[in-house]
C-alpha atoms as a printed R data frame, in Angstrom:
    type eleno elety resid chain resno       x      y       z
1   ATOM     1    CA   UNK     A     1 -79.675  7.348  16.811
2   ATOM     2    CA   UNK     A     2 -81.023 10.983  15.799
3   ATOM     3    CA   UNK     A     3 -83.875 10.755  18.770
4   ATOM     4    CA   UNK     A     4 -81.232 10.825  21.508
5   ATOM     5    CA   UNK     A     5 -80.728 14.446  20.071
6   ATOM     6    CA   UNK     A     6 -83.863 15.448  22.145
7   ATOM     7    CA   UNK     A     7 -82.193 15.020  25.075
8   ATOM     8    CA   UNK     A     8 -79.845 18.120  23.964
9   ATOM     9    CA   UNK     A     9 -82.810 20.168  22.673
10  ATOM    10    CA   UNK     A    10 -84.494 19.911  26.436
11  ATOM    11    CA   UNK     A    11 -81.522 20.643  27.642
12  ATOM    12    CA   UNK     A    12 -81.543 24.005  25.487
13  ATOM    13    CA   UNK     A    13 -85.045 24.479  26.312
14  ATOM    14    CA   UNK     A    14 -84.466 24.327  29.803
15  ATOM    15    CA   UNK     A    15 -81.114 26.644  29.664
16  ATOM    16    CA   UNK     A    16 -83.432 28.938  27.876
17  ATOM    17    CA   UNK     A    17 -85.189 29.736  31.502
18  ATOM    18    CA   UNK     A    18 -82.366 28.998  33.647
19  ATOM    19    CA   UNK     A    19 -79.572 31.206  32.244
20  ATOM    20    CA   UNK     A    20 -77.220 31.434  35.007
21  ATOM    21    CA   UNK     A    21 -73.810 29.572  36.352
22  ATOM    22    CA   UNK     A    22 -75.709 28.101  39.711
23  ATOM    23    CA   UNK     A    23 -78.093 26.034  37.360
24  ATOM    24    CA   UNK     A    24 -75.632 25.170  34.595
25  ATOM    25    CA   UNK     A    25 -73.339 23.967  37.605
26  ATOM    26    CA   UNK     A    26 -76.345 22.170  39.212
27  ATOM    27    CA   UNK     A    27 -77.034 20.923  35.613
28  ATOM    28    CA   UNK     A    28 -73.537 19.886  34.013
29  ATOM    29    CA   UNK     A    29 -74.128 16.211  33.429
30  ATOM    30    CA   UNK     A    30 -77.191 17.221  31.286
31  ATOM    31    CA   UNK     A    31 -75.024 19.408  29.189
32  ATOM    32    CA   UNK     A    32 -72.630 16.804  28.614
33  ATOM    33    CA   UNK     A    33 -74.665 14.296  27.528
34  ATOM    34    CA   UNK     A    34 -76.252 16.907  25.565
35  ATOM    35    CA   UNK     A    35 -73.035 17.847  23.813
36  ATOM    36    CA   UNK     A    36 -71.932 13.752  23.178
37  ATOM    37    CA   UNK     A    37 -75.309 13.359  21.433
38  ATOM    38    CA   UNK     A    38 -74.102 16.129  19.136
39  ATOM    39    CA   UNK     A    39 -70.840 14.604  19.093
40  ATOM    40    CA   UNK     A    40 -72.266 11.045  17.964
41  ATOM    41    CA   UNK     A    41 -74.541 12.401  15.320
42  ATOM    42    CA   UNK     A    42 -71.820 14.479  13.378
43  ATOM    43    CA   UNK     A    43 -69.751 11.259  13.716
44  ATOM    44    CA   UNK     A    44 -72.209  9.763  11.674
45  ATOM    45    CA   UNK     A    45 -72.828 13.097   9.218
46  ATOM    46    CA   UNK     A    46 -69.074 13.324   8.705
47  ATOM    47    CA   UNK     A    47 -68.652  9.949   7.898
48  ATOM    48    CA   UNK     A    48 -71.434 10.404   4.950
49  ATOM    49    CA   UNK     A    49 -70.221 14.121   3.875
50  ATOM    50    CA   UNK     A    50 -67.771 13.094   1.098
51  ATOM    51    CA   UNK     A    51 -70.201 13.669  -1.361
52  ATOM    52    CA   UNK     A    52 -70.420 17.926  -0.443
53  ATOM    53    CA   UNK     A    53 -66.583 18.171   0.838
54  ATOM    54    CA   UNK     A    54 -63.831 16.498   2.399
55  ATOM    55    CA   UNK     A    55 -63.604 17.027   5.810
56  ATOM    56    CA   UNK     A    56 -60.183 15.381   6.378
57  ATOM    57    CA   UNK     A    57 -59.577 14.496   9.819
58  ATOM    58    CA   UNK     A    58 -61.735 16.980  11.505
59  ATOM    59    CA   UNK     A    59 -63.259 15.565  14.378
60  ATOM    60    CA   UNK     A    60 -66.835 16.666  15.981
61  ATOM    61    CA   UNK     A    61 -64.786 18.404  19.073
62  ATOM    62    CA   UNK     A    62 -63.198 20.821  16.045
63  ATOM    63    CA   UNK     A    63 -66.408 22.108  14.562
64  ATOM    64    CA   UNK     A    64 -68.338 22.666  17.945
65  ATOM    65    CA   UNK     A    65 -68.759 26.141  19.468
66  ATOM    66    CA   UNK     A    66 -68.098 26.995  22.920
67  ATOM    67    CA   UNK     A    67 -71.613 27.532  24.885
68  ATOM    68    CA   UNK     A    68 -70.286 30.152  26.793
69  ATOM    69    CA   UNK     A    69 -71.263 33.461  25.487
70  ATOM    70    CA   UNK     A    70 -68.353 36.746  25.461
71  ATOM    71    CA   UNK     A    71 -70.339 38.775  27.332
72  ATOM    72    CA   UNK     A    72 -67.521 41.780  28.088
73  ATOM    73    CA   UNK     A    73 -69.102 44.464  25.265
74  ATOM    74    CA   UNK     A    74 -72.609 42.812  25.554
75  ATOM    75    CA   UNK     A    75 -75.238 44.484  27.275
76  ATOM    76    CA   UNK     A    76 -76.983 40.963  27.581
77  ATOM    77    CA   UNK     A    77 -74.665 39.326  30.573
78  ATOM    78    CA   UNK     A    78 -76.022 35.918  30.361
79  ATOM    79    CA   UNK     A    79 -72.899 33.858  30.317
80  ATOM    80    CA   UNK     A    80 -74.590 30.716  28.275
81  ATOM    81    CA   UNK     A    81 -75.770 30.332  24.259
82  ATOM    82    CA   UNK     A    82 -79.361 28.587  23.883
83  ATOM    83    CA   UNK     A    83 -78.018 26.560  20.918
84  ATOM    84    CA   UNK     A    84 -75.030 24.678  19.911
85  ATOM    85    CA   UNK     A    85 -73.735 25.867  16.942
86  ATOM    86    CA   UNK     A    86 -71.207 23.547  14.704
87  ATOM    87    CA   UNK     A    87 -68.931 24.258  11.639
88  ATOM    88    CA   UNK     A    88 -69.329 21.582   9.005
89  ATOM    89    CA   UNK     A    89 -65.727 21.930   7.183
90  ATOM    90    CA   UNK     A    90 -62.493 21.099   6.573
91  ATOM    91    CA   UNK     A    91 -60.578 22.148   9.855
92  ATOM    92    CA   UNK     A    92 -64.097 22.627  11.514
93  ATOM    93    CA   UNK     A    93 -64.211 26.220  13.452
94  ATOM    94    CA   UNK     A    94 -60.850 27.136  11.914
95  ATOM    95    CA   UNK     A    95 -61.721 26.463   8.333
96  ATOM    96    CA   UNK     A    96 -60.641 28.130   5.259
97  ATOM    97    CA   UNK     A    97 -62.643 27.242   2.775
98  ATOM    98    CA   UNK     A    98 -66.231 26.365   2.494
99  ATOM    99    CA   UNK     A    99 -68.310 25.455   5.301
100 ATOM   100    CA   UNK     A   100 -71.733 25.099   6.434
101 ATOM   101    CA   UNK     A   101 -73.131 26.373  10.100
102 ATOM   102    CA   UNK     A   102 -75.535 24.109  11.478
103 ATOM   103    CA   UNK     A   103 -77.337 25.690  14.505
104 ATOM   104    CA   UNK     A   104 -79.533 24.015  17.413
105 ATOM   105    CA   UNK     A   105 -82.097 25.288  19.299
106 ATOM   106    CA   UNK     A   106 -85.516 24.321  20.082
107 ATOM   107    CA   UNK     A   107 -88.828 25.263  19.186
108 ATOM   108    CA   UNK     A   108 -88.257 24.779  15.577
109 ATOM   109    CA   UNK     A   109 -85.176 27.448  15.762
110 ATOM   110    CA   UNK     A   110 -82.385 24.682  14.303
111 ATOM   111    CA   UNK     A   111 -80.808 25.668  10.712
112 ATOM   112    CA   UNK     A   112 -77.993 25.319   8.059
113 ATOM   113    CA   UNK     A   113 -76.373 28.513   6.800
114 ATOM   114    CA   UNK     A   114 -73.798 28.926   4.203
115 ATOM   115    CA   UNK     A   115 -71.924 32.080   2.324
116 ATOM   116    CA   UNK     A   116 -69.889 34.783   4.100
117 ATOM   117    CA   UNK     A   117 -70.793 35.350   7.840
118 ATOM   118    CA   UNK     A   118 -68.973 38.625   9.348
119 ATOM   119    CA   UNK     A   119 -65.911 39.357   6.878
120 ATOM   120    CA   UNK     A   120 -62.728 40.740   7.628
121 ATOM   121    CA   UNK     A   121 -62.817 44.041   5.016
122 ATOM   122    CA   UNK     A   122 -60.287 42.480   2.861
123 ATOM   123    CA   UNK     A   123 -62.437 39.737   2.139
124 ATOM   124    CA   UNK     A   124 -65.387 42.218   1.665
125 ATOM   125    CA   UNK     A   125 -63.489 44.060  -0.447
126 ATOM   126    CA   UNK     A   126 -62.954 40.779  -2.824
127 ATOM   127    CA   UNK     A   127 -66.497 39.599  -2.589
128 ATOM   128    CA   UNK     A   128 -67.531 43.288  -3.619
129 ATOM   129    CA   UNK     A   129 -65.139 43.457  -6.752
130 ATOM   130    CA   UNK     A   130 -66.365 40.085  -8.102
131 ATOM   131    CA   UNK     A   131 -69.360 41.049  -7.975
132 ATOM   132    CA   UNK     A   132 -69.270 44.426 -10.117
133 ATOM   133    CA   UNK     A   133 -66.732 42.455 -12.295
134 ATOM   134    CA   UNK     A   134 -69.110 39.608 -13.043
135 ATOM   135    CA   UNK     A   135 -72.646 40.075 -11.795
136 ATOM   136    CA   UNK     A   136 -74.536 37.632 -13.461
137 ATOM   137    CA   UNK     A   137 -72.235 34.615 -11.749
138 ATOM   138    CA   UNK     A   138 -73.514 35.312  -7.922
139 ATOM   139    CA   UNK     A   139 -77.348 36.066  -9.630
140 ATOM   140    CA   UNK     A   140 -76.912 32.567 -11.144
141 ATOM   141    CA   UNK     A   141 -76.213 30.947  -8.440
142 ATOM   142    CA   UNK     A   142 -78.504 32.304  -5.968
143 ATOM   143    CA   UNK     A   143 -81.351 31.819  -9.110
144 ATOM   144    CA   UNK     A   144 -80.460 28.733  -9.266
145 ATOM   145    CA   UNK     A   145 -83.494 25.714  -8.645
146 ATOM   146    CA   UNK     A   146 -81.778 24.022  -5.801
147 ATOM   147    CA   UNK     A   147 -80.965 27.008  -3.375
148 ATOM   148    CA   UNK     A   148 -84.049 28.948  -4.693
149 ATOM   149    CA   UNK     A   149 -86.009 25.485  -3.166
150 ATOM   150    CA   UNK     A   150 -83.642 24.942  -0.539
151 ATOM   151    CA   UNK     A   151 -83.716 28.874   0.620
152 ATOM   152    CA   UNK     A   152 -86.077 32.232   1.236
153 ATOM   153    CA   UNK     A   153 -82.844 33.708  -0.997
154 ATOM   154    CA   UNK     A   154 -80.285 36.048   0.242
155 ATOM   155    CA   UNK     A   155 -79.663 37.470   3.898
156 ATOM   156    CA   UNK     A   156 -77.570 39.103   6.086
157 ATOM   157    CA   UNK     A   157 -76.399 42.629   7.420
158 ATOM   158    CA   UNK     A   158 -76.679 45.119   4.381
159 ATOM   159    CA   UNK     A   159 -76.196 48.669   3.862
160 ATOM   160    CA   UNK     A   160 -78.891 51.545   3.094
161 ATOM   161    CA   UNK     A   161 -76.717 53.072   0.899
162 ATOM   162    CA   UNK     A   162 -74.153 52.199  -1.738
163 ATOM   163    CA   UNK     A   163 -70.730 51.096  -0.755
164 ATOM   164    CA   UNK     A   164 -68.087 53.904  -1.142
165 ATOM   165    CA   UNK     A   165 -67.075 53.380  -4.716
166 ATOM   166    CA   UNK     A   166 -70.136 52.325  -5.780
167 ATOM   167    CA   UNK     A   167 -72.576 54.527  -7.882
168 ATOM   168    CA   UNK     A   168 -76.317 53.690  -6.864
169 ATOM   169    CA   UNK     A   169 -77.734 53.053 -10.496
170 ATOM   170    CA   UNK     A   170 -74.891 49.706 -10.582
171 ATOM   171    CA   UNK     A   171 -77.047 46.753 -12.060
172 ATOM   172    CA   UNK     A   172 -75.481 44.850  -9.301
173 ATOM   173    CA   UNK     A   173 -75.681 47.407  -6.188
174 ATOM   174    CA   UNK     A   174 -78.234 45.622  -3.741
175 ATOM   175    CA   UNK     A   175 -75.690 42.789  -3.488
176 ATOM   176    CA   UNK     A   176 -73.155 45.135  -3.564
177 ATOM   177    CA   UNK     A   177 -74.802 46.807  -0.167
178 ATOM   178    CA   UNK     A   178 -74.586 43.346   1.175
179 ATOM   179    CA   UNK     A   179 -72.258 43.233   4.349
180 ATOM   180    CA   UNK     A   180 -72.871 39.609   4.651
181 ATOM   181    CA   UNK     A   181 -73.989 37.057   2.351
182 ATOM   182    CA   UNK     A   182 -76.126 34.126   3.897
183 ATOM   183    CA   UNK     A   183 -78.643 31.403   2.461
184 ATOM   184    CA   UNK     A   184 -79.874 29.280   5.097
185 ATOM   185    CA   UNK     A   185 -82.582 26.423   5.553
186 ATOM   186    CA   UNK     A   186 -84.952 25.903   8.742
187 ATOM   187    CA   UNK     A   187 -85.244 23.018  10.462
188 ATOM   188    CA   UNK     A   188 -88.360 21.692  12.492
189 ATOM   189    CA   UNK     A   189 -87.396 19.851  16.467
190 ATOM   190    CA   UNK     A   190 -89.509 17.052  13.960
191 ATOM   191    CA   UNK     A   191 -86.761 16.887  11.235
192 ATOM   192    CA   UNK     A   192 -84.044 16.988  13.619
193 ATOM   193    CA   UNK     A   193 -85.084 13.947  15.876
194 ATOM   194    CA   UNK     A   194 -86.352 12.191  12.558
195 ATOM   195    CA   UNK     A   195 -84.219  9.130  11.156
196 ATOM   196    CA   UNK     A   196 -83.546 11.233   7.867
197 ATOM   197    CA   UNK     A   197 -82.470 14.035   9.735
198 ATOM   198    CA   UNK     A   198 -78.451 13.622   9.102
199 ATOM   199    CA   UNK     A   199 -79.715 12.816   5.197
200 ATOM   200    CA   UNK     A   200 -81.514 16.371   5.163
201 ATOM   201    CA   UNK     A   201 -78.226 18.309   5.972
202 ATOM   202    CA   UNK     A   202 -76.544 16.253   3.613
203 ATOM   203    CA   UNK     A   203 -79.457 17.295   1.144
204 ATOM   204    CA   UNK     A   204 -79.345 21.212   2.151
205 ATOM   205    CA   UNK     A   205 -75.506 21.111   2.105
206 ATOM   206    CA   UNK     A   206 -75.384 19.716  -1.194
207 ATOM   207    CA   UNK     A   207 -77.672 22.198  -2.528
208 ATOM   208    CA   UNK     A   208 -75.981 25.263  -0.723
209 ATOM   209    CA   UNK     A   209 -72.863 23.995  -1.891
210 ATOM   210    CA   UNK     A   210 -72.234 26.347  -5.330
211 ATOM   211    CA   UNK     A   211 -72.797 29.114  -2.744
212 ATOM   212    CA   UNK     A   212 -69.938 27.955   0.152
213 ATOM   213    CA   UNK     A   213 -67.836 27.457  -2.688
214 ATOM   214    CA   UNK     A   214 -68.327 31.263  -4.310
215 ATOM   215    CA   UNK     A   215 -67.741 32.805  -1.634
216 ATOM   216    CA   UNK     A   216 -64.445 30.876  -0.499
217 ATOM   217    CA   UNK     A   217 -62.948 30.836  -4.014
218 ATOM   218    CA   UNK     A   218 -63.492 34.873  -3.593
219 ATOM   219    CA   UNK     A   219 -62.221 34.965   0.093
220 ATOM   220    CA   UNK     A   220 -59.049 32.426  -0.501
221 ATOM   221    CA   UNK     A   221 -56.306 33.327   1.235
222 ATOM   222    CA   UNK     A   222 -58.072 36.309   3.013
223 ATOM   223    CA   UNK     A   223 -59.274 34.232   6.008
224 ATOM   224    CA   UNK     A   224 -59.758 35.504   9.528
């Protein structure tokens, strides 16, 4: 079942050097049998994700981006994303609690990301005052074997300097200067059109997990 996902990463590939409405229009059956071979295998990944999170009744059409790009601030006027990106959670793109991004694109360029992706400033705000209240939890986690084999570590936007309110010798302040907070794992075009590949982001997911959860615990009620 995973192969027929090639079909949707030479679809990508092609988009990649064809990024205009004419050859999307030209093109549309392609992209939707691109997007129902997404659709089919996260049918079969939310059917087997019980053991990271519920996922209640959220369907594959809930946790699947748009492809078309808001190009009205961007200096980049392509109207078309190269990758299909998906929200593994509970509520799918409109979750509230703890999710996991899983991101398409060819040429080796497919991941799973979990953490805090763009807060709001309230939820900033929260993540920053755990963190000076109890340092060592966040360290622990992120130190921890799984994600520290699962991950390169910590990523995301970050600050030079300290956070207003923030003196620069805190034992905590390079997460502190954190404006995001993202672990991800890479994904090969071989592991994603392998039989094991809805297994692997079971695997990843699992061991990302302690992370997603942080960061919603911190964030409840402070969603977008």
């Amino acid at each position: 079942m995973p192969k027929s996902l090639q079909g949707t990463l030479d679809f990508l590939s092609d988009l990649r050097e064809n990024n205009n409405r004419e050859w999307f229009a030209e093109n549309r059956k392609r992209y939707d049998k691109a997007l129902a071979a997404v659709e089919t295998f996260l049918s079969d990944l939310f059917a087997r994700f019980t053991p990271v999170e519920d996922l209640g009744a959220t369907k594959p059409k809930d946790a699947i981006y748009r492809i078309y790009r808001d190009i009205r601030f961007s200096a980049d006027k392509t109207p078309y994303k190269t990758h299909i990106g998906t929200l593994i959670a509970n509520g799918g793109r409109k979750a509230e609690g703890a999710w996991y991004y899983l991101h398409l694109e060819p040429d080796d360029n497919s991941f799973v990301v979990a953490g805090l992706h763009e807060p709001e400033p309230a939820q900033l705000k929260a993540v920053r005052e755990a963190i000076a209240a109890d340092p060592a939890r966040l360290k622990t986690i992120l130190n921890s074997p799984a994600v520290r084999a699962m991950t390169d570590g910590l990523s995301g936007q970050a600050l030079t300097r300290p956070p207003k309110g923030y003196p620069a010798d805190h034992p905590a302040i390079e997460f502190l200067k954190q404006k995001e907070f993202l672990v991800s794992r890479r994904i090969s075009d071989t592991q994603v059109l392998g039989e094991e590949f809805a297994n692997l982001v079971i695997e990843i997911c699992q061991a990302l997990k302690p992370v997603a959860d942080y960061f919603a615990e911190v964030t409840k009620g402070l969603a977008k």
